[in-house]
C-alpha positions, 0 to 999 in steps of 0.5 A: 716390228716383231710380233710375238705370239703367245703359246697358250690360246684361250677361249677368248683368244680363240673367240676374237681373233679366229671365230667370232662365233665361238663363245656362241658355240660353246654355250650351244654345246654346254646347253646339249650337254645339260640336257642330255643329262635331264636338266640336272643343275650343278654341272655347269662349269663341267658342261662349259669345260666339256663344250670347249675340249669337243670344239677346240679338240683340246683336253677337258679342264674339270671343275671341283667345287669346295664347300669351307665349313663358314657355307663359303663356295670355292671352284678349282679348275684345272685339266683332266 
């Protein structure tokens, strides 16, 4: 039986199979993060991306928020 292994690995991945903990970890870390910036909100996607790149060692995704002219919000996630 072969197994085959995928070459991207998600935080989930990551979370399951290796560290238990991870998904912990990089909360902690968001939530420095947060603070470090004086409680100032609107930066959670940001913090959650820059927690994961300083745990994982991996490059950091940035997070673009879109607002459309009807008041609807959109996120756009893709790396630095």
């Amino acid at each position: 039986m072969q197994h085959k292994h995928s070459p991207s690995v998600t935080a989930r991945t990551l979370t399951t199979d290796r560290h238990p903990n991870l998904e912990e970890e990089f909360r902690h870390r968001a939530y420095e993060l947060y603070e470090a910036r004086g409680l100032e909100a609107g930066h959670d996607l940001d913090d959650w991306f820059r927690a994961e790149a300083a745990i994982t060692g991996t490059a950091p995704k940035t997070a673009v928020r879109a607002t459309a002219h009807l008041g609807s919000s959109a996120v756009f996630i893709g790396n630095a």
